[in-house]
N, C-alpha and C positions, 0 to 999 in steps of 0.2 A: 145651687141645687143641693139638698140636703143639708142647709145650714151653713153650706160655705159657698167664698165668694167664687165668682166664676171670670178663671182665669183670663189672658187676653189670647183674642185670636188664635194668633201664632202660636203661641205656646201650648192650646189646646192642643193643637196636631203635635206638638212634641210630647205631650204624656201619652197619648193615644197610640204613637209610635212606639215610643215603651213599653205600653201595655201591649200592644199587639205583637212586639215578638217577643214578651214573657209569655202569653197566651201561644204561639206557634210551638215553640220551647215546650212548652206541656204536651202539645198537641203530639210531636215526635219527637222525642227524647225518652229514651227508656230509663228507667230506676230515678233515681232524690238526684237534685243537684239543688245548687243555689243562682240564687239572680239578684244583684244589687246594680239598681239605678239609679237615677236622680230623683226618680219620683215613687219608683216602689222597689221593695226590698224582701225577697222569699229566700227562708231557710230549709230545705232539705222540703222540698217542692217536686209534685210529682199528679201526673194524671192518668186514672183509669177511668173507663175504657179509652184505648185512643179513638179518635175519630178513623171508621170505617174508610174514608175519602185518604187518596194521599197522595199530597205529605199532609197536607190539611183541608178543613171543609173551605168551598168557596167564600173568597171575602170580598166582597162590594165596598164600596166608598163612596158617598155624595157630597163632593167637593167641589165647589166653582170659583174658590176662591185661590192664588196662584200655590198657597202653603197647603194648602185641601186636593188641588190634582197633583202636586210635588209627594203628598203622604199618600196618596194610590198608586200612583207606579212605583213606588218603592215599597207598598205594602199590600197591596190590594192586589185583585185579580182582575175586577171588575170597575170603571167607575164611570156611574152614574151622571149625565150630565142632563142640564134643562134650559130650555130656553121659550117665550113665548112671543119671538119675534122672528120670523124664518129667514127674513131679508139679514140676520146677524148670526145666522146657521154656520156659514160656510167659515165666516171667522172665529167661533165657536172652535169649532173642528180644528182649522190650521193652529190655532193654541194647544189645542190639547196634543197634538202629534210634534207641537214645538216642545211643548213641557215631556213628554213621551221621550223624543230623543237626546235632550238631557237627564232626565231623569231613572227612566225602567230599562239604560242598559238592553242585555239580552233580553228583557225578559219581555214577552207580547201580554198587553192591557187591549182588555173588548172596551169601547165606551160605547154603550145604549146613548143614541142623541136622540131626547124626547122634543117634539115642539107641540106645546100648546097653543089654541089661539081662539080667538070667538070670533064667531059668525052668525052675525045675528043674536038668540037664545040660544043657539048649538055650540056646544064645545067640541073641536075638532082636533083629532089628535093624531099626529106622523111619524113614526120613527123610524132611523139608520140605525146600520153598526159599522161602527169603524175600529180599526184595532192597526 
């Protein structure tokens, strides 16, 4: 994307990770500071207006992949999961509540579980919340 190569999997949700708590960091942090990570680097960095919401605005994540629901309960609020097989629903869920209690600690993650499926020329569509 934009001329460069696009990294692997894994490592995508590592700069993302990065990036999202230099982005929270702005979001609440009052006056300059600095941020150097492995993958970006801000000098005397700062954001106005803060975001209205707080600490910050809602953050979603569509991740199915186990590095992808690992980086929404550690970063997210929200993550997004899909599936268009209902009979693999219920194992769907027992993952994500498995990656849930190692991973988001204290903190409560909603998953919207969408399930698509065809019937017929109809698309049929179901959704849970689970958290």
């Amino acid at each position: 994307m934009f001329g460069t190569k696009q990294r692997e999997h894994d490592e995508r949700y590592k700069v993302a990770a990065e990036w999202i708590s230099l982005i929270k960091q702005l979001w609440t942090l009052d006056g300059f500071f600095d941020f150097e990570g492995e993958f970006f680097a801000a000098k005397d960095c700062y954001a106005e207006p803060k975001p209205v919401q707080d600490p910050h605005p809602i953050v979603m994540s569509a991740g199915h992949s186990d590095a992808g629901r690992r980086f929404a309960m550690t970063h997210a609020d929200l993550l997004f999961a899909a599936t268009s097989d209902p009979e693999t629903t219920p194992d769907l869920v027992k993952e994500i509540k498995k990656t849930a209690a190692k991973e988001a600690s204290a903190k409560t993650i909603t998953a919207p579980i969408i399930v698509s499926f065809f019937v017929g020329h109809v698309i049929l569509k179901a959704s849970c919340l689970t958290s």
